[in-house]
LOZAVO-164694 format. One line per 10 residues: their letters; for each residue y, z, x of C-alpha. Coordinates in nm, 2 decimals. Each point is the difference from the previous one (the first is absolute). Last residue first. Example, Ala and Ser with C-alpha at 12.3 -4.5 7.8 and 13.67 -1.06 7.14 Angstrom:
2
SA> -0.11,0.71,1.37 | -0.34,0.07,-0.14
END
This chain:
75
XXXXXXXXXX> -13.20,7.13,6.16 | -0.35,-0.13,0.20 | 0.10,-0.23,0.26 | -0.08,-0.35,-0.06 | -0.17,-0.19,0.28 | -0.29,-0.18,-0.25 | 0.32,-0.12,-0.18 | -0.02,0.14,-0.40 | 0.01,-0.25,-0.25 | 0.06,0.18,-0.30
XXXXXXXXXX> -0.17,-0.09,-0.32 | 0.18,0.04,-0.31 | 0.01,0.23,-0.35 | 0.21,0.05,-0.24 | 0.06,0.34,-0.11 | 0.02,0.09,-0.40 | 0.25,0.14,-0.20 | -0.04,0.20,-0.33 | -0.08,-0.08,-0.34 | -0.02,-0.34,-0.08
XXXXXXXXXX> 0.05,-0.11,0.37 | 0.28,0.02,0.21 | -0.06,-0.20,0.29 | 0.06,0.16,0.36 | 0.02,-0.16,0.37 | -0.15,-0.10,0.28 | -0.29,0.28,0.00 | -0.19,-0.03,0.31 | -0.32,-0.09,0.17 | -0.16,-0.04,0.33
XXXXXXXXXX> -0.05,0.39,0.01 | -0.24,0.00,-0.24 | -0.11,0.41,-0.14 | 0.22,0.02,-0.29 | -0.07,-0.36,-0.06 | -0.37,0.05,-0.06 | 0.08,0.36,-0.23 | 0.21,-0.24,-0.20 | -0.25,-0.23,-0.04 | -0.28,0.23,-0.08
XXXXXXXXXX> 0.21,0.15,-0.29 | 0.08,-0.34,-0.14 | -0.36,-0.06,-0.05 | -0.14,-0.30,0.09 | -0.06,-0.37,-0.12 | 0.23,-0.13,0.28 | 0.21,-0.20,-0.13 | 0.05,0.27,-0.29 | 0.01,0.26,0.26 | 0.23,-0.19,0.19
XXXXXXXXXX> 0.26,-0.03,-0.25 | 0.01,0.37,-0.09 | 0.03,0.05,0.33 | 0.31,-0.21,-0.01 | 0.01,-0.31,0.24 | 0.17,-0.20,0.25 | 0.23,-0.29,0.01 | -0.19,-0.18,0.26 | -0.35,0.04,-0.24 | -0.28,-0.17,0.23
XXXXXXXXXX> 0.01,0.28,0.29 | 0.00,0.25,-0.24 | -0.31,-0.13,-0.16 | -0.15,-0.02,0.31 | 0.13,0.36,0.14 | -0.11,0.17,-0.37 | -0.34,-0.13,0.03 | -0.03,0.11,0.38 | 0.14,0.33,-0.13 | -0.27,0.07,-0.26
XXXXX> -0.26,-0.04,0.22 | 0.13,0.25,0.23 | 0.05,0.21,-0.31 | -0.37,-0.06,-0.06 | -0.11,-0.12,-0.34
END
C-alpha cells in the first residue's frame, strides 16, 4: 500500500473519529502496520496531535484532522 493510499484511509477515518486517534488505534482500524502510520502522519500536514494519553508504557499522540483554509500561510 502506497503512503498516498494510506493517507486517504487515515483522512476518512479521521474525519469519522472527532476525538481523534492513536496510531496504534488506527493501525488496528486500519489493518496496517503501526510503522506505516506513523511514517503517513509524519508526512500529513492536515493533521495534528491534540493531546497525550499515557499508555501502558509510555505516552502516545492523539491524532486529528486539521482544517486548513485554502489561504493559509505556511507557519
Amino acid at each position: 500500500m502506497t503512503i498516498t493510499v494510506l493517507s486517504k484511509r487515515i483522512r476518512d477515518t479521521l474525519a469519522l473519529a472527532p476525538d481523534g486517534m492513536t496510531a496504534r488505534e488506527l493501525a488496528f482500524a486500519l489493518n496496517a502496520e503501526p510503522s506505516a502510520i506513523s511514517r503517513s502522519l509524519a508526512l500529513m500536514p492536515d493533521t495534528y496531535i491534540d493531546r497525550w494519553t499515557r499508555t501502558a508504557t509510555k505516552y502516545a499522540g492523539v491524532h486529528c484532522l486539521a482544517f486548513v483554509p485554502d489561504d493559509c500561510p505556511h507557519p
